[in-house]
C-alpha positions in Angstrom: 0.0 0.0 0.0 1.0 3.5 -0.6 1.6 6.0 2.3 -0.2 9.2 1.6 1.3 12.4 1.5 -1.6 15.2 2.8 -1.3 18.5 1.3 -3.7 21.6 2.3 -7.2 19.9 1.1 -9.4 18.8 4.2 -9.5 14.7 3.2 -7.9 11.8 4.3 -7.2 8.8 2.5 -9.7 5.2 3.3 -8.5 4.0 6.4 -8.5 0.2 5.1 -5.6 1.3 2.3 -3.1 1.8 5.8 0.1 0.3 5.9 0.5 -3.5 8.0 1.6 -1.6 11.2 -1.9 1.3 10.7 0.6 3.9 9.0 -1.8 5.7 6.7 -0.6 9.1 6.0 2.2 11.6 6.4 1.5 15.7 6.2 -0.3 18.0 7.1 -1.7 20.0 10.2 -3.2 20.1 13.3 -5.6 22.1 12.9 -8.7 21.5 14.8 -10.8 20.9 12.1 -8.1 18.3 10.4 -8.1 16.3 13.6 -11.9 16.2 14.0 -12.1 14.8 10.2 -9.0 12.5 11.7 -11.0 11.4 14.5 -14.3 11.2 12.7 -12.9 8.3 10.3 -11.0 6.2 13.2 -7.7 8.1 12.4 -5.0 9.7 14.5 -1.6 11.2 14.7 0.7 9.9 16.6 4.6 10.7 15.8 7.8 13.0 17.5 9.8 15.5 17.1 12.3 14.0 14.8 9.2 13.3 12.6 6.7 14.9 10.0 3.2 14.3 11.1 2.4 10.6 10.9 -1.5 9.6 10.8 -2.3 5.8 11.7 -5.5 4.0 11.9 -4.0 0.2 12.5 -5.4 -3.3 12.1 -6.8 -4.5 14.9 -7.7 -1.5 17.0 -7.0 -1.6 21.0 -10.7 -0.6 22.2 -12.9 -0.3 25.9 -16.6 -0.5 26.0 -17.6 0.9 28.8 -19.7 -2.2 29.7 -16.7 -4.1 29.5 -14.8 -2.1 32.2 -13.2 -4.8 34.5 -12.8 -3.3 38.2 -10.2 -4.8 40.5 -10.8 -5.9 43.9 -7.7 -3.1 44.7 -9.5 -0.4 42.8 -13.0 -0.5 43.8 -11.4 -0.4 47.1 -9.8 2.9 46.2 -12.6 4.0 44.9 -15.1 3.7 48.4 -11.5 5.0 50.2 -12.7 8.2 48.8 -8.9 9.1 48.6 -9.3 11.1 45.6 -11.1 14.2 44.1 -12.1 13.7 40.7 -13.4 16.6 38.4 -13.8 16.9 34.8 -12.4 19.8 32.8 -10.7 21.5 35.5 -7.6 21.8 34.8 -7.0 20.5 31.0 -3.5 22.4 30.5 -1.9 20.9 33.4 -2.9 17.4 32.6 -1.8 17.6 28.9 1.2 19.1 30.0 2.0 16.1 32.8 0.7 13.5 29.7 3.6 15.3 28.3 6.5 15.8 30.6 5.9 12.9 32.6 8.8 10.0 32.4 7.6 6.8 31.3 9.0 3.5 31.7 10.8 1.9 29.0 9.8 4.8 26.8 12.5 7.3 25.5 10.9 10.6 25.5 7.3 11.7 24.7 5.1 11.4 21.8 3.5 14.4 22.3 5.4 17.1 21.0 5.0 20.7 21.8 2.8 21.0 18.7 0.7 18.7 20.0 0.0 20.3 23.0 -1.0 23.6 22.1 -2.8 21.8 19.0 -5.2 20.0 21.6 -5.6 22.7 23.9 -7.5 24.3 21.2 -9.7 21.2 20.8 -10.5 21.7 24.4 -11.5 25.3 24.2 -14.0 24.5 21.2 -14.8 21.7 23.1 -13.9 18.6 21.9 -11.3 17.4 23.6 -11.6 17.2 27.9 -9.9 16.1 30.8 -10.4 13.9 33.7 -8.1 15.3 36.7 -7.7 13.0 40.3 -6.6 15.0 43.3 -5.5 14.5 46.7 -5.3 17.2 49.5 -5.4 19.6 46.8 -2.4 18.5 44.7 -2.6 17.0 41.3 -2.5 13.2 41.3 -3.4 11.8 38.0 -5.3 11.7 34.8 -6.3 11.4 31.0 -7.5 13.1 28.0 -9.1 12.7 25.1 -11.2 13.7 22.2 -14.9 13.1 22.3 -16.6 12.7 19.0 -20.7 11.6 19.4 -20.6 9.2 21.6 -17.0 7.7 21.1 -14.4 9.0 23.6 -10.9 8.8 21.8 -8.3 8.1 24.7 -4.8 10.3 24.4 -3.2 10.3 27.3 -3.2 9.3 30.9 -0.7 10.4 33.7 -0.6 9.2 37.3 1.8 11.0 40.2 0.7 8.5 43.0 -0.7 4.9 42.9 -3.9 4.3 41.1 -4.5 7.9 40.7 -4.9 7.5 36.8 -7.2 4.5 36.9 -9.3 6.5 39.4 -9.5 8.6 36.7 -10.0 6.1 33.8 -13.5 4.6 36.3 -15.0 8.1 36.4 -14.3 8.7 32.5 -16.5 5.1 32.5 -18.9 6.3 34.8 -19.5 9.3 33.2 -20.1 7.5 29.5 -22.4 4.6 31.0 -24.5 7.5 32.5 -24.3 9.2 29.0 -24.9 6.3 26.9 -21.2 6.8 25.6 -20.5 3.3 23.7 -16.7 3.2 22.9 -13.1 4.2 24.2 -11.0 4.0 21.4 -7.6 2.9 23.3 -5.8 3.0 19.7 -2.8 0.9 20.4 -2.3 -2.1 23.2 -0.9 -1.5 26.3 -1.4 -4.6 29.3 -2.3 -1.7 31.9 -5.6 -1.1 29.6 -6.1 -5.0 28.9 -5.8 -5.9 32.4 -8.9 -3.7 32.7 -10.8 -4.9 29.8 -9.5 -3.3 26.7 -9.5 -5.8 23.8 -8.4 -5.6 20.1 -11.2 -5.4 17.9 -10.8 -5.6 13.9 -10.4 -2.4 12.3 -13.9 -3.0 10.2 -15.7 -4.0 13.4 -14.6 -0.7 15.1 -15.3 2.0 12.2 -18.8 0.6 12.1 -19.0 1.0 16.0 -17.5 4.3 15.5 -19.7 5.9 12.8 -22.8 4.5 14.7 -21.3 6.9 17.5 -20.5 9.6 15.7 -23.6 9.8 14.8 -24.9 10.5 18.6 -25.4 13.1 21.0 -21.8 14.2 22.8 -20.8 11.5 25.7 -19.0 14.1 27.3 -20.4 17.5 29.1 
């Protein structure tokens, strides 16, 4: 298959005609209208500095339905601890910017480059993309973003400070789409720490159906 080169027209090629790995298409912007379109069809970036803008949409896809969300014994203990704060949209910039900074295991540097991050704070103030924040005794602790499109929530990023802070996180972003009627967490690429909580691959067919049948619904998120 052919890798795409984008130039300034808003389109993107078929997701199917990606690469093996889910490499689709180089090029570009981030503009917020490019990465609605992006996230509309079950694509995303996902690259670093040392790279052009890369757009993926791989075969399978890593995805969570919310009525699939496995709680541990450990973390519905957390949860009735009452340990944690949790709010929504409080404090975007500073979880974006810990998603960012934030060393990560076995990982050499960050994906999300500075581009990125200023790229998805504008999603946030035309709101589309939002944040769930965990906090204990007033100090930031953990959590995620994403971008909401219908009644998909398309997972980023998630950040933790102190033990289980970003899963607390992860069960109200849950919470908050079963009470919505939110139907998928795309997850985009596997990690164990999402399996082991009920994440499972899902052919790439079987999720853009699931993800145009959200689109296609009210907003999941407030």
């Amino acid at each position: 298959m052919p890798i795409f080169r984008l130039n300034r027209t808003l389109v993107f090629p078929p997701p199917d005609m990606a690469e093996p790995d889910g490499l689709l298409a180089v090029g570009g912007t981030l503009s917020t209208d490019r990465l609605l379109l992006a996230y509309r069809s079950g694509i995303f970036p996902w690259y670093d500095d040392q790279s052009p803008i890369l757009w993926w949409s791989p075969d399978p896809r890593f995805v969570l339905l919310p009525t699939e969300f496995h709680v541990s014994h450990s973390l519905r203990r957390m949860l009735k601890s009452g340990r944690f704060e949790v709010t929504i949209d409080r404090d975007f910039k500073s979880v974006i910017h810990h998603c960012r900074t934030r060393p990560r295991p076995g990982q050499d540097g960050t994906w999300i480059t500075a581009a990125m991050e200023q790229a998805y704070q504008r999603l946030h103030a035309a709101g589309h993309a939002h944040s769930v924040e965990t906090w204990h005794e007033g100090r930031l602790a953990g959590g995620l973003y994403g971008v909401t499109v219908g009644r998909c929530f398309c997972g980023e990023s998630m950040f933790t400070l102190e033990p289980d802070a970003g899963k607390v996180a992860l069960a109200r972003l849950v919470e908050v789409m079963l009470q919505r009627e939110g139907t998928l967490i795309d997850c985009q690429v596997p990690t164990d720490h999402f399996r082991r909580m009920g994440a499972r691959d899902m052919p790439r067919t079987e999720f853009l159906t699931l993800l145009q049948q959200a689109v296609g619904g009210p907003p999941c998120f407030p």
